[in-house]
C-alpha distance (Angstrom), angle and dihedral (degrees) to the residues before:
residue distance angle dihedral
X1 . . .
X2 3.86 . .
X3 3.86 86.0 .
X4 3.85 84.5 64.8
X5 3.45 94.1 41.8
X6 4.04 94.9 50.2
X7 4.09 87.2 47.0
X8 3.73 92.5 51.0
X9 3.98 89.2 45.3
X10 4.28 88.5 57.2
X11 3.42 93.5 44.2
X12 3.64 89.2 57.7
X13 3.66 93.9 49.6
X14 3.38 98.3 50.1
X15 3.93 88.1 44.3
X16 4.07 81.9 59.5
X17 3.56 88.3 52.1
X18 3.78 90.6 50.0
X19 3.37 86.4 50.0
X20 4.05 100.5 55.1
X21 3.43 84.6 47.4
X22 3.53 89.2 62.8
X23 3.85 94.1 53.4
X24 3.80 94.1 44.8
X25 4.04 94.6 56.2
X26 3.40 84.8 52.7
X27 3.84 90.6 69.4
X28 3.96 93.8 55.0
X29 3.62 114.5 70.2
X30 4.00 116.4 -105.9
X31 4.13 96.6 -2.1
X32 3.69 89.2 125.9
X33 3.67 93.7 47.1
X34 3.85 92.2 62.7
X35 4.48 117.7 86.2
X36 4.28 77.9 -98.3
X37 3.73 102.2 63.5
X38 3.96 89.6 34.1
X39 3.38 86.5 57.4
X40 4.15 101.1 47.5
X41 4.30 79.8 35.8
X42 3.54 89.7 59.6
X43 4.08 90.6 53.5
X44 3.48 101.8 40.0
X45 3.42 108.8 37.1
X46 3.63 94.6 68.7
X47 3.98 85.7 62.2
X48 3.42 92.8 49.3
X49 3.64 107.5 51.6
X50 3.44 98.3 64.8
X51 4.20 85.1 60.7
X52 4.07 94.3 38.2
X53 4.29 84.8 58.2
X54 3.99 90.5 53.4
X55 3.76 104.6 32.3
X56 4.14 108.0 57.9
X57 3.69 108.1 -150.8
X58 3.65 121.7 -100.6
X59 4.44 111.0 -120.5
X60 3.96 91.6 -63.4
X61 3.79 101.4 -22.6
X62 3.88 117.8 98.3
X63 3.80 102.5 -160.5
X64 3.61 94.4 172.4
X65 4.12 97.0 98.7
X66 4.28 81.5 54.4
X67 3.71 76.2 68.3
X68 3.39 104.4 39.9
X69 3.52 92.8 55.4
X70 3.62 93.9 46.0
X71 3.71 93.3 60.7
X72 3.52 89.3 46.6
X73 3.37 92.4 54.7
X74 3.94 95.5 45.4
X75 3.73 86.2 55.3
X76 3.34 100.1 46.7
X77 4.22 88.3 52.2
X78 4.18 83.1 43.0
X79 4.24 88.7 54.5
X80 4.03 88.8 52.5
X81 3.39 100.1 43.7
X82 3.63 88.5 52.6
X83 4.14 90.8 42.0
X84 3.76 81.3 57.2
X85 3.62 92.5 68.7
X86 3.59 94.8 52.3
X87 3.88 91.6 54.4
């Protein structure tokens, strides 16, 4: 069961890696246009929309991916402690 646990808990981080990927290609100009950032689009977006329909953007800045990964990253914390009880 903890095996589970710990394989969830890297898929998540590597998912928030994924994810600041995201937000760093869109600082270069036409990175997400190339078969790459389609690709990471395609798996990201779906996490963010949820979070870009509740959090209005702010001017320019889009801070709802800050929040994204922040709740991925409270989950992920929230799996291990409750892996560590199964240890």
């Amino acid at each position: 069961m903890a095996t589970l646990f710990s394989l969830i808990s890297t898929l998540m981080f590597f998912y928030t890696i994924l994810v600041f990927i995201y937000i760093f290609m869109s600082w270069v100009p036409n990175l997400r246009e190339g078969a790459f950032g389609q690709m990471v689009g395609r798996l990201v977006e779906p996490f963010l929309t949820p979070f870009r329909n509740i959090i209005p953007p702010l001017g320019m800045i889009d801070i709802s991916p800050l929040v994204a990964l922040l709740t991925l990253n409270f989950a992920r914390y929230g799996l291990e402690h409750l892996a560590s009880y199964f240890v």
